[in-house]
N, C-alpha and C positions, 0 to 999 in steps of 0.2 A: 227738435224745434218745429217739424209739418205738420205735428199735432199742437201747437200753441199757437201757429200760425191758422189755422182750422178755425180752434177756437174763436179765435178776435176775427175772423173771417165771416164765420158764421154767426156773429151779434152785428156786423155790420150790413151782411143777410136779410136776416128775422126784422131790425130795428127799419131798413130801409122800406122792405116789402110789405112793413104793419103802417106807415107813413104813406104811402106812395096811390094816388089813385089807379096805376095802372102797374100791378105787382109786377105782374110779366113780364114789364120792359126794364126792370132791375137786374142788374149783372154786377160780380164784384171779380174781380181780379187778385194776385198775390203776386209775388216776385221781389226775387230778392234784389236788395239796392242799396250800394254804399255802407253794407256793414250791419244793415237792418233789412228791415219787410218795410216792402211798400204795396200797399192794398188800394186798388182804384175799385171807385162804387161808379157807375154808367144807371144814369136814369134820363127817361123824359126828363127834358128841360122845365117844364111844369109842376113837376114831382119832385125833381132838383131843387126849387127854389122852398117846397115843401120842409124839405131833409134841412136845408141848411137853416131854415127858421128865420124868425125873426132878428135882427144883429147879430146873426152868425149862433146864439144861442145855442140849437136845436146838435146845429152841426159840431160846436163845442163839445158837448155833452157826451155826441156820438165818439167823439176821437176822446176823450178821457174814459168811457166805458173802453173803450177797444186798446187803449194803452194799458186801462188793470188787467183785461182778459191777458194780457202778453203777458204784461211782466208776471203774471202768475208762474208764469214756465219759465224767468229769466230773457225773455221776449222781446226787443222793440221793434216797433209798429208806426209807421207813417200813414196817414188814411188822408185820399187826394175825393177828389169829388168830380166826376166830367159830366156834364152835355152827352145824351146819349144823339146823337143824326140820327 
């Protein structure tokens, strides 16, 4: 599973950091939680409001890509969104 976890890690990566005016300050996290993966994305609060789009849209989209990338390996995947300080 560290490799399917990777996977769905690294589209929540590539998707946040092609979104984000200040790539840099992008970080994602994994750890397991309750039986699944839970992947926290940390951005500027700025870039944050970016990711999650317009009515949550944007951030929809993201957590339905990163749920196919798991279940490809048999995978689930939580994707949380924080406030980077």
């Amino acid at each position: 599973t560290a490799r399917i976890v990777s996977r769905a890690r690294d589209v929540v990566e590539v998707v946040a950091k092609a979104l984000a005016d200040q790539p840099g300050g992008v970080r994602v996290t994994e750890q397991p939680h309750r039986g699944q993966t839970l992947i926290e994305l940390f951005m500027a609060p700025g870039d944050l409001g970016r990711v999650i789009g317009r009515q949550g849209r944007t951030a929809a989209a993201l957590r339905t890509l990163v749920a196919a990338a798991a279940e490809l390996e048999g995978a689930r995947v939580t994707l949380e969104f924080r406030d980077r300080d």
